[in-house]
Backbone as ProteinMPNN parsed JSONL, in Angstrom:
{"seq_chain_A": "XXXXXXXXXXXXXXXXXXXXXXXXXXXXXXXXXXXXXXXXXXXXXXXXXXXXXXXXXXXXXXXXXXXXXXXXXXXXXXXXXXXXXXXXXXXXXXXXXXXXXXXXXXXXXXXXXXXXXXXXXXXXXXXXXXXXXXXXXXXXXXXXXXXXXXXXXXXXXXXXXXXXXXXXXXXXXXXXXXXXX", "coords_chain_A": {"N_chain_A": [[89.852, 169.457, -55.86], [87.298, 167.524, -56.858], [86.492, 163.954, -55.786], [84.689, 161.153, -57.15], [83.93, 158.393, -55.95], [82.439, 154.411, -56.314], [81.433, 153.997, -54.049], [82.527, 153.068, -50.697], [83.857, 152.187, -46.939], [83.256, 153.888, -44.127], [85.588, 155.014, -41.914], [86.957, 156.691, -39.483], [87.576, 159.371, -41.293], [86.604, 158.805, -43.243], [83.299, 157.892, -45.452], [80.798, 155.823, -45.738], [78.737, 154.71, -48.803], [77.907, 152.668, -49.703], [77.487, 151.996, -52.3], [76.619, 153.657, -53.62], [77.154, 157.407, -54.87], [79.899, 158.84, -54.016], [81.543, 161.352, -51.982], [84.922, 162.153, -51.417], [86.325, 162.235, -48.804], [87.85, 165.399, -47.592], [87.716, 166.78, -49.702], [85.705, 168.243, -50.706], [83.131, 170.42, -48.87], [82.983, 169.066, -45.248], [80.453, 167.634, -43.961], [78.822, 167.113, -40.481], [77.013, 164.915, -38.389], [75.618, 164.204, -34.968], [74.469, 163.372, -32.238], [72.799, 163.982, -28.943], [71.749, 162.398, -27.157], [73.938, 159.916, -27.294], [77.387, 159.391, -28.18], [79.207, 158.655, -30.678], [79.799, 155.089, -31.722], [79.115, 154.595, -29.012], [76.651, 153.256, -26.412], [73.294, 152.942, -27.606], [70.998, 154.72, -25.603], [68.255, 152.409, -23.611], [65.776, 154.209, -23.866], [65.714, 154.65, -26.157], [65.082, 152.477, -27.836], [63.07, 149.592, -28.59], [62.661, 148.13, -26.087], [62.483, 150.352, -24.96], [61.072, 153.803, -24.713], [60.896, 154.011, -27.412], [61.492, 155.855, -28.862], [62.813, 158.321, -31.583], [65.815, 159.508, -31.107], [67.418, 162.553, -30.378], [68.687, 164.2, -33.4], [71.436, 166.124, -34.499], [73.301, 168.281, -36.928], [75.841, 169.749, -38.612], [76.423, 172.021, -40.877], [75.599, 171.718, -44.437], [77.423, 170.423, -47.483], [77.894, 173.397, -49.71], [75.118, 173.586, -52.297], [73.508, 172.076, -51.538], [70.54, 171.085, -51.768], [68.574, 169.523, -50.529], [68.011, 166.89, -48.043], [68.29, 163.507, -46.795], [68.011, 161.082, -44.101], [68.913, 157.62, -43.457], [68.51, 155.065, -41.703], [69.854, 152.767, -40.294], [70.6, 148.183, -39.699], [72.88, 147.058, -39.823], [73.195, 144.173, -38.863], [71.779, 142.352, -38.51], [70.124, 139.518, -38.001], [68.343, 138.625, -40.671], [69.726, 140.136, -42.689], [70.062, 143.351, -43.642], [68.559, 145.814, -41.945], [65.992, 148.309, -41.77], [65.337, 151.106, -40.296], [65.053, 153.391, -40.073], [63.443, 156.224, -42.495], [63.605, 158.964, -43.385], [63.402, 161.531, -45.998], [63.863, 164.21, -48.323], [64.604, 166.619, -46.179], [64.301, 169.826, -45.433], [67.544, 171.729, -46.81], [67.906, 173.93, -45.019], [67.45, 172.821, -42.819], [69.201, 171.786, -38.993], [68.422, 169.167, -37.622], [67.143, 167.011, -36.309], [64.541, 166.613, -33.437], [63.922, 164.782, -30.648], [62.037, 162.207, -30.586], [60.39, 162.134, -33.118], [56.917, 162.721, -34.829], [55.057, 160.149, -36.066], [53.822, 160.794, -38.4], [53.099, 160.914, -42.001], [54.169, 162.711, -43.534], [56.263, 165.597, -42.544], [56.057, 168.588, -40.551], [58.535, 170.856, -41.573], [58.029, 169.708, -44.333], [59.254, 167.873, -44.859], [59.476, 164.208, -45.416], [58.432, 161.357, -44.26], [59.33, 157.557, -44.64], [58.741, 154.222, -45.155], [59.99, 151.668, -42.831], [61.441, 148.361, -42.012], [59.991, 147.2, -40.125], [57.339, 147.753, -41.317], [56.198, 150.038, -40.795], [55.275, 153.599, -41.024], [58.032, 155.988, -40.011], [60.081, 156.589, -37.014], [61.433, 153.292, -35.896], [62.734, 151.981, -33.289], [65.833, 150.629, -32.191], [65.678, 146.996, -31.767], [67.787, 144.421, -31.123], [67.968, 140.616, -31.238], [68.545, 138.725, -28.667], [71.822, 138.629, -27.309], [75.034, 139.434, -28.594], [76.026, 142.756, -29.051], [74.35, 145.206, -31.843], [75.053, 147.051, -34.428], [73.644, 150.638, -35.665], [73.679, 152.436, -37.678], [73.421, 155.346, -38.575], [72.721, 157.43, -41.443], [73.145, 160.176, -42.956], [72.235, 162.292, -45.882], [73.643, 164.45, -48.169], [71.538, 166.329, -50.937], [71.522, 167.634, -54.263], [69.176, 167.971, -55.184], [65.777, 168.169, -54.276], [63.53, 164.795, -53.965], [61.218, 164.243, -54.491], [59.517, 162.301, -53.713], [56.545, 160.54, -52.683], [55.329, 160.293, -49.608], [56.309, 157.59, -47.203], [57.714, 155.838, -48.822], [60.281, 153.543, -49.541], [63.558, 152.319, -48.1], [65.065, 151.608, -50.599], [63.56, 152.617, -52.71], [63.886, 155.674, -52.037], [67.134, 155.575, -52.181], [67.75, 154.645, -54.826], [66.196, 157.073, -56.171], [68.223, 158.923, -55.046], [70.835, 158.318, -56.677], [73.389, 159.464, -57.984], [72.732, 162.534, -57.429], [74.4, 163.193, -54.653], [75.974, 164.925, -52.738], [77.231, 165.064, -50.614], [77.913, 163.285, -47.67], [77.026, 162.16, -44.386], [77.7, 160.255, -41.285], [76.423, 158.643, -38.366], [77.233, 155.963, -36.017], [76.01, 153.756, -33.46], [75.197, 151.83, -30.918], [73.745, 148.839, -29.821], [72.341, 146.851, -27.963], [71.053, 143.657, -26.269]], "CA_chain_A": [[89.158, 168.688, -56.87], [85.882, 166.395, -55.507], [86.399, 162.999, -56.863], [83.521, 160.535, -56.668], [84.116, 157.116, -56.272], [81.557, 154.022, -56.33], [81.111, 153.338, -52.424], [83.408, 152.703, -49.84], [83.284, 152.304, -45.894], [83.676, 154.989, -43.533], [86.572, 154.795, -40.79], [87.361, 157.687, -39.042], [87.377, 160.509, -41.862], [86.368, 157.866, -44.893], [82.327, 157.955, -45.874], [80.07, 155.107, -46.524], [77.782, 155.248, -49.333], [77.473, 151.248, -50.175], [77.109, 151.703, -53.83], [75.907, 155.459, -53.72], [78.236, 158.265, -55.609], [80.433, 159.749, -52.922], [82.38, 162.544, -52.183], [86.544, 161.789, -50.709], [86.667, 162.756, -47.37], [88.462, 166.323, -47.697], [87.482, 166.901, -51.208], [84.682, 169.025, -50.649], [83.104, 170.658, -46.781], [82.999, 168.282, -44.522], [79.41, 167.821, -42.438], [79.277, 166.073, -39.192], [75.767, 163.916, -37.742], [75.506, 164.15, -33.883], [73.427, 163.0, -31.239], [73.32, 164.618, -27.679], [71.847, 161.16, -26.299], [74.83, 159.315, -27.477], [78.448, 159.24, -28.478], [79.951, 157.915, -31.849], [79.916, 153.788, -31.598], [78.491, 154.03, -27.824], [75.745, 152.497, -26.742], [72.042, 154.08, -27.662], [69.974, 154.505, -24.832], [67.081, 152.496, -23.698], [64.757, 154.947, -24.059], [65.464, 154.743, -28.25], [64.978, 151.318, -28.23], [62.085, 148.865, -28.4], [63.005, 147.904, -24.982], [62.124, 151.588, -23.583], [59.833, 154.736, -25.378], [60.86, 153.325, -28.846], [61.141, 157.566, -29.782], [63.861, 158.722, -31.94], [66.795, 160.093, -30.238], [67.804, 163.895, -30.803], [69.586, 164.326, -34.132], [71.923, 167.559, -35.003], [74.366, 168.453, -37.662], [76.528, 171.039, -38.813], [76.371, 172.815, -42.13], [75.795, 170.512, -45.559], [77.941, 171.331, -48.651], [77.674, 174.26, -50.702], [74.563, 173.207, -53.322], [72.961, 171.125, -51.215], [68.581, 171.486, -51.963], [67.548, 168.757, -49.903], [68.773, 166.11, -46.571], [67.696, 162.419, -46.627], [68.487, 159.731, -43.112], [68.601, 156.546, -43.636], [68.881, 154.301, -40.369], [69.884, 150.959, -40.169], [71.282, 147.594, -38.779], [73.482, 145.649, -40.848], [74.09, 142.879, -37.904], [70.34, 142.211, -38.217], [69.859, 138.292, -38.471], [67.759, 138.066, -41.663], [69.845, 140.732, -43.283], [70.129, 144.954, -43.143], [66.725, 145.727, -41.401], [65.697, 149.691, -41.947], [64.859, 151.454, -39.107], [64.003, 154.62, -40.237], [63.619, 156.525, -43.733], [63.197, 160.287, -44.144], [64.007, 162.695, -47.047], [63.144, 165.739, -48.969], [63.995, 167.108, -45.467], [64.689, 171.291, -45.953], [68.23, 171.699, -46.582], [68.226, 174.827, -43.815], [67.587, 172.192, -41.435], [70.153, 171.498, -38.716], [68.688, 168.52, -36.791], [65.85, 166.56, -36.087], [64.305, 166.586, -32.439], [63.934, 163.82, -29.861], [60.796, 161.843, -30.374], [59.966, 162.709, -34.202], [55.987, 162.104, -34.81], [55.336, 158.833, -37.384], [53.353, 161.139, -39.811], [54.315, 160.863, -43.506], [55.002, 164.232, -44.049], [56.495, 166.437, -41.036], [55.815, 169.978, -40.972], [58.65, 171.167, -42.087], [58.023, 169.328, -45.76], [60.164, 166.34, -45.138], [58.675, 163.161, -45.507], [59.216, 159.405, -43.65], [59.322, 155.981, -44.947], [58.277, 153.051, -44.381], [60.698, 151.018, -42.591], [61.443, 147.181, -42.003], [58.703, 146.934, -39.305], [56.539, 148.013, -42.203], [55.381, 151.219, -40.251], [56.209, 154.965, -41.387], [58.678, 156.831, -39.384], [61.129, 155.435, -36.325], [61.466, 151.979, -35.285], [64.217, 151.835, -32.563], [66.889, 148.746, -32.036], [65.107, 145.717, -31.482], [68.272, 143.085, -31.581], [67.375, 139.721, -30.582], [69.845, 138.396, -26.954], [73.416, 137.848, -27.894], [76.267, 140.573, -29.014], [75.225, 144.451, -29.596], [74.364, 145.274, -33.263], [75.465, 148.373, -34.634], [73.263, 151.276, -35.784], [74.028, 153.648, -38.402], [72.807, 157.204, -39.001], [73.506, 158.381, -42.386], [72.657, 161.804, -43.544], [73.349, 162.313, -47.098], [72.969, 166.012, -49.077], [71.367, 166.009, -52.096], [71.649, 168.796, -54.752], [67.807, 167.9, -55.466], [64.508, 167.241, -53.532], [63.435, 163.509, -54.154], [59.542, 164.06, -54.507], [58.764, 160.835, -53.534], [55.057, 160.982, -51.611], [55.788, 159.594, -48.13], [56.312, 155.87, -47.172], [58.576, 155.25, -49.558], [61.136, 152.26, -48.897], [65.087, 152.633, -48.437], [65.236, 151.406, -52.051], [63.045, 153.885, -53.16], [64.871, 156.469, -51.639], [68.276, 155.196, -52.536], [67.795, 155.037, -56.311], [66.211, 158.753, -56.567], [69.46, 159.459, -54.912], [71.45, 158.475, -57.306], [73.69, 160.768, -58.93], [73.016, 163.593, -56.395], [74.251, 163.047, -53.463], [77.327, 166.298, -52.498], [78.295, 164.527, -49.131], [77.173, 162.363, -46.22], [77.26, 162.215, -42.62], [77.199, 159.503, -40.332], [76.741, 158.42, -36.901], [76.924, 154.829, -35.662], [75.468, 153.754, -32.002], [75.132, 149.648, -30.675], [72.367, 148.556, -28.879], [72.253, 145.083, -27.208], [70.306, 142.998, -25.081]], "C_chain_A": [[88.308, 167.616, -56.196], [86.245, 165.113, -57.169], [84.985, 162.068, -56.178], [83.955, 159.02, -57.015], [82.803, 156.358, -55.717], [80.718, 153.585, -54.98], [82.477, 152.614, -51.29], [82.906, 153.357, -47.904], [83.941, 153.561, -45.036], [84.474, 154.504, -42.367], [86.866, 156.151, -40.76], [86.738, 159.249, -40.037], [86.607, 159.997, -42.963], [84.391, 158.072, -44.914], [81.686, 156.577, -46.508], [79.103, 154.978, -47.073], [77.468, 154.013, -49.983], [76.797, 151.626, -51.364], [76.649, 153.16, -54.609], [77.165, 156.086, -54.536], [78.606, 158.352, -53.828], [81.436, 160.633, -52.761], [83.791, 162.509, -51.084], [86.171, 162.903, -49.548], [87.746, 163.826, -47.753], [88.412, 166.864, -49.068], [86.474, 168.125, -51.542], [84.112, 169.405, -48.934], [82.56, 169.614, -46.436], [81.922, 168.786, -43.821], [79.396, 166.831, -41.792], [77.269, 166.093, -38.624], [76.134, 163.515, -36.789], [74.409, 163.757, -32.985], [73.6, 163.677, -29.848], [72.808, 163.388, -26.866], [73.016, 159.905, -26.602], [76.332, 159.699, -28.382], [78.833, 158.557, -29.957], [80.188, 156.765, -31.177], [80.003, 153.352, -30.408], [77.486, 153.525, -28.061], [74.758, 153.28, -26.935], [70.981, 153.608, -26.395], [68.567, 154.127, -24.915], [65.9, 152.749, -24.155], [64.628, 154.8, -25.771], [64.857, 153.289, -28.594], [63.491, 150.724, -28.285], [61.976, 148.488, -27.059], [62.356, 149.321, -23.72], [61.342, 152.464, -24.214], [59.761, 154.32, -26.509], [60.311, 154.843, -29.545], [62.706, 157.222, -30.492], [64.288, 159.553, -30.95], [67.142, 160.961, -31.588], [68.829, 163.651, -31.75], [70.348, 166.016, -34.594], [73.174, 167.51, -35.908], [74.639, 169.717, -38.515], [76.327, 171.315, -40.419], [76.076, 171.847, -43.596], [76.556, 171.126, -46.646], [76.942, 172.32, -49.41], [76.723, 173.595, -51.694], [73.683, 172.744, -52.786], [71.223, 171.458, -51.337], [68.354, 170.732, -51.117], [68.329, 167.382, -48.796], [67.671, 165.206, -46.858], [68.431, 161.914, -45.573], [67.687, 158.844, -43.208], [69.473, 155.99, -42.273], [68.598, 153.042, -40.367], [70.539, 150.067, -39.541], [72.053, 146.897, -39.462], [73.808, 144.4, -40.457], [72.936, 142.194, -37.758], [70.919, 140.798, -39.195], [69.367, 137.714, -39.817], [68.293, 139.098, -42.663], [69.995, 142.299, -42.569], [68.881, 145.308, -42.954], [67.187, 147.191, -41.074], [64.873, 150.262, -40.542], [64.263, 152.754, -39.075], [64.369, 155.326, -41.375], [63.336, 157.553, -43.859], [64.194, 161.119, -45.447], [63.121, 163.535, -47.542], [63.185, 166.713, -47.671], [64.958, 169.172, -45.967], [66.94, 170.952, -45.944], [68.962, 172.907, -45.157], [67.849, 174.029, -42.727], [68.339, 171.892, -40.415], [69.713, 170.446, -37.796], [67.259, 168.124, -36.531], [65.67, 166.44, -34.255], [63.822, 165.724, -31.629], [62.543, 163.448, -30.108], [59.765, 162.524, -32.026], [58.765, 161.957, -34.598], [56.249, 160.974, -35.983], [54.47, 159.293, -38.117], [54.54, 161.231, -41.062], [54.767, 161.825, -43.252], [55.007, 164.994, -42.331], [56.206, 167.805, -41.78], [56.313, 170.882, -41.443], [58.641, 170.627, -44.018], [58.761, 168.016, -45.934], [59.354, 165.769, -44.396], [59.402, 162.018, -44.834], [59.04, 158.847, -44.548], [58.963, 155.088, -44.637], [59.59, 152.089, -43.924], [60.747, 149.371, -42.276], [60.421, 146.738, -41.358], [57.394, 146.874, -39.895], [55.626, 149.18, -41.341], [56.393, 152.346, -40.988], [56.753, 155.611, -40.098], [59.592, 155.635, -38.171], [60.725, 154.241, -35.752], [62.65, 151.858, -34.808], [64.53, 150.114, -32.303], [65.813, 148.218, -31.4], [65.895, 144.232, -31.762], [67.486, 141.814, -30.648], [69.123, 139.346, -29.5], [70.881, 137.956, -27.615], [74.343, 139.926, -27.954], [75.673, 141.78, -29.509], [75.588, 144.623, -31.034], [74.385, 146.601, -33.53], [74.683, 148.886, -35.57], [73.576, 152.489, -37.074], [72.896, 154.413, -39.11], [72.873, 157.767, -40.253], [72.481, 159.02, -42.83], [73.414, 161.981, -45.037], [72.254, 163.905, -47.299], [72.974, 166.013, -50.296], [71.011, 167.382, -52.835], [70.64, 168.888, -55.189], [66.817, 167.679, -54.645], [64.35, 165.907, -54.745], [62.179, 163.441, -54.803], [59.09, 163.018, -54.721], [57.754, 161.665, -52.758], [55.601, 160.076, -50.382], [55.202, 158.23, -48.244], [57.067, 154.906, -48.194], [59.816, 154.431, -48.703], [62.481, 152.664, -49.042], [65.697, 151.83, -50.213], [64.555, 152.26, -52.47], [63.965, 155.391, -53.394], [66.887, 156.444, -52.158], [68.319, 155.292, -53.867], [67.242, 156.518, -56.785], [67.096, 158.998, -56.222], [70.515, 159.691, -55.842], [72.041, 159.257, -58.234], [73.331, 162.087, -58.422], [73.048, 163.646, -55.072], [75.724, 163.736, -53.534], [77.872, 165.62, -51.416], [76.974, 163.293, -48.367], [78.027, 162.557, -44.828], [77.293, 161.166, -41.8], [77.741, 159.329, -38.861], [76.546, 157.488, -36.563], [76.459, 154.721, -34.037], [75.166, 152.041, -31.779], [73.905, 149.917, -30.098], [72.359, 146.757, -28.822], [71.835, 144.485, -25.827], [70.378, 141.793, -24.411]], "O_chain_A": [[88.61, 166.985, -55.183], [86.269, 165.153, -58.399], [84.44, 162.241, -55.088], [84.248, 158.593, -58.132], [82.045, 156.952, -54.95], [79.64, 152.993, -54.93], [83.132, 151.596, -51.515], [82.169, 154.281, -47.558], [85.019, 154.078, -45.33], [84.013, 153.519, -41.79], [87.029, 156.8, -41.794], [85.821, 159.99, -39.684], [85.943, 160.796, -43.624], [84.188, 158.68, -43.863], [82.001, 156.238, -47.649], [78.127, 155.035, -46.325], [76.696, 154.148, -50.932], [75.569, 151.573, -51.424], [76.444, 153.491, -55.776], [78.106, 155.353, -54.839], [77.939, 158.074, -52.831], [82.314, 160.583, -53.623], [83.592, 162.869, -49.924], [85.835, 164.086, -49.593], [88.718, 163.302, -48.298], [89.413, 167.497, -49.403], [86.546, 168.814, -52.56], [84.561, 168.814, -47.953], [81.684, 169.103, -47.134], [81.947, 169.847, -43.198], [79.81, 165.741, -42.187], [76.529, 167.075, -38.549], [76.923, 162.573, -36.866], [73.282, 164.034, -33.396], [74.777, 163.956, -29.62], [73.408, 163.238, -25.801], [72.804, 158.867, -25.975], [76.144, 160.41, -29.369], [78.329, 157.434, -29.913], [80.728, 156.905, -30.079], [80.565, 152.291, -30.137], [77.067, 153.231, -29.181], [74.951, 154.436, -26.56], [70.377, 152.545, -26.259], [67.722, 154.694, -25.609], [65.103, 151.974, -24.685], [63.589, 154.848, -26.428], [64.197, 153.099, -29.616], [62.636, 151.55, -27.965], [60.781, 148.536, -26.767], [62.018, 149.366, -22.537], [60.374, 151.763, -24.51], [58.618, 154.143, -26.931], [59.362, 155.076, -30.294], [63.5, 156.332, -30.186], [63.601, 160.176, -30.141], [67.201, 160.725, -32.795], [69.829, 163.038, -31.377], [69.625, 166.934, -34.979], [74.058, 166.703, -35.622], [73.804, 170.495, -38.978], [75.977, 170.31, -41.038], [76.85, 170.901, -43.452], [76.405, 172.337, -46.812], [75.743, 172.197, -49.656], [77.394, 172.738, -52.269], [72.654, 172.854, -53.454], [70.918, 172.439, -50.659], [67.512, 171.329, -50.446], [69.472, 167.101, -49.158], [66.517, 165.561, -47.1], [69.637, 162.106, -45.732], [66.458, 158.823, -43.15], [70.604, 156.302, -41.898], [67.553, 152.394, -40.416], [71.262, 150.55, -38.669], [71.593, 145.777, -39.68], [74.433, 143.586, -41.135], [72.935, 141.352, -36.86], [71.575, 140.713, -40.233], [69.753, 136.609, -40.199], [67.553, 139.208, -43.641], [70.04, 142.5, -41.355], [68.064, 145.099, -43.851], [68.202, 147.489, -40.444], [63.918, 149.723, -39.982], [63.339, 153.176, -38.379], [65.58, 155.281, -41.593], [62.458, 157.555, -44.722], [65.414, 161.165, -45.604], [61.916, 163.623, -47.302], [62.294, 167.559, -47.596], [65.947, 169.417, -46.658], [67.496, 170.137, -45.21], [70.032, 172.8, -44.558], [67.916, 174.555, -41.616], [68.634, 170.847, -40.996], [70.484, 170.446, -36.836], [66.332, 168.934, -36.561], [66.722, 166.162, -33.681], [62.626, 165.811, -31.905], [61.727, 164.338, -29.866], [58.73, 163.189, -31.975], [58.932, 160.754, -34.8], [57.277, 160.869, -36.652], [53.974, 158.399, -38.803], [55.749, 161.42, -41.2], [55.863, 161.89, -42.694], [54.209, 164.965, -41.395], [56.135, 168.088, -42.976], [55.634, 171.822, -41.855], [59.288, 171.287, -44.832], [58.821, 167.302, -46.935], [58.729, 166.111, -43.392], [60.612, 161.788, -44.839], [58.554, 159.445, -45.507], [58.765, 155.053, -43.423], [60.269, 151.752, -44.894], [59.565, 149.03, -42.336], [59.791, 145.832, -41.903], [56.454, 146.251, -39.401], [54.398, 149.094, -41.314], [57.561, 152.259, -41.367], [55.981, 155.769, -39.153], [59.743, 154.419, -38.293], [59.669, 154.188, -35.121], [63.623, 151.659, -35.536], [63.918, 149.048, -32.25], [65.098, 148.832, -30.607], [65.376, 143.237, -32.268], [66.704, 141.955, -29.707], [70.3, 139.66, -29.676], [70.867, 137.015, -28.409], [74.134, 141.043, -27.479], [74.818, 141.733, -30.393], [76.693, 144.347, -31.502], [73.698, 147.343, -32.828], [74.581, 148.15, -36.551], [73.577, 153.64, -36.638], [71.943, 154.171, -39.85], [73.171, 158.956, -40.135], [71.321, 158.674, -43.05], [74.607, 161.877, -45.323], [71.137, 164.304, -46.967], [73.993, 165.79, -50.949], [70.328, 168.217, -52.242], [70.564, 169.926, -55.847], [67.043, 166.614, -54.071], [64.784, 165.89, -55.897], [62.026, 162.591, -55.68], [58.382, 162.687, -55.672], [57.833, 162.816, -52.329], [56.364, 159.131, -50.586], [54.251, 157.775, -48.879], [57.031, 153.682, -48.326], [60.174, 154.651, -47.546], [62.745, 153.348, -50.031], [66.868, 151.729, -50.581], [65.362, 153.142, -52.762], [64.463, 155.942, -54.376], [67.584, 157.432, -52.385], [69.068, 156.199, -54.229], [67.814, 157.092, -57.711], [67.549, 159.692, -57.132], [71.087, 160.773, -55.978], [71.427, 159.725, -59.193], [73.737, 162.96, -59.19], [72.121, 164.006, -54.348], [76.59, 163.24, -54.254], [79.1, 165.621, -51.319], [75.848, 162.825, -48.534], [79.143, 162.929, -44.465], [76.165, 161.31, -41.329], [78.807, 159.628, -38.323], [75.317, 157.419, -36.53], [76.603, 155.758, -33.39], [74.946, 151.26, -32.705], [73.253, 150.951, -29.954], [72.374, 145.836, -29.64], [72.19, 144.769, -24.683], [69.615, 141.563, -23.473]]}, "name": "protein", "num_of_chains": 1, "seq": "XXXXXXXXXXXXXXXXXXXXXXXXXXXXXXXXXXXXXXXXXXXXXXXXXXXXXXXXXXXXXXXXXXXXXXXXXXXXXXXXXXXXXXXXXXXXXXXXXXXXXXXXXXXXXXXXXXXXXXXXXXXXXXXXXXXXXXXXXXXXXXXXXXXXXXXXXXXXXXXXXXXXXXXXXXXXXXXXXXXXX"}
């Protein structure tokens, strides 16, 4: 039986969907959001950062529930000084997708049909960690599967995105990563 409760944080098996529907960890299939340049709550290399190419780092993940039409990631910092500062915003991406590829261009729309966002920097597509000197600020990845495309037009804002969500979202994924300078 899939129950949906109003948001809760993810630890280990748990799912955070800060205010989103969500689906109990074991309730429904379980998909998993990987990186091959980093580890679960290591650090993210350099190279992702503002500090070094300032590309997205290689994303891959395994299967999305049964239903799923359409994959939105939302990437963010929640340790960010003036608040949760957006780092990168795509959706509508195919649900036969399994993974986005190192260095994803900053056009709205990618080729396969999924679209970016505009993120905190106020540019479309990635903006890697940029904390300011002190303690590493943590990163999160989330992949959610949605039993609908979004048809937003590209450059839409993680509020944007977040309220078309509502009410179809079958699972999520995430992957956290630090970065500190």
């Amino acid at each position: 039986m899939r129950r949906r409760l109003p948001g809760f944080l993810r630890v280990g098996s748990l799912v955070a969907c800060f205010g989103l529907p969500c689906v109990v960890a074991g309730s429904a299939m379980a998909f998993e959001l990987t990186s091959s340049a980093f580890k679960a709550g290591d650090m993210i290399p350099r190279k992702y950062s503002c500090d070094g190419g300032d590309v997205s780092p290689p994303l891959s993940w395994t299967e999305p529930p049964a239903g799923t039409t359409s994959l939105a990631l939302i990437a963010d910092d929640p340790d960010a000084p003036a608040g949760t500062w957006v780092h990168w915003v795509l959706y509508d991406l195919p649900a036969t997708s399994r993974g986005l590829p190192e260095g994803v261009s900053p056009e709205g729309t990618l080729r396969d049909g999924g679209r970016q966002g505009t993120n905190s920097f106020r540019k479309t597509g990635y903006g890697g960690p940029c904390p300011p000197r002190g303690t590493p600020h943590r990163y999160f990845f989330k992949l959610y599967a949605l039993d609908r495309t979004l048809g937003l037009p590209a450059g839409g804002t993680k509020q944007d995105v977040t309220k078309a969500m509502e009410g179809h979202v079958k699972g999520q994924a995430e992957l956290m990563g630090r970065y500190g300078r």
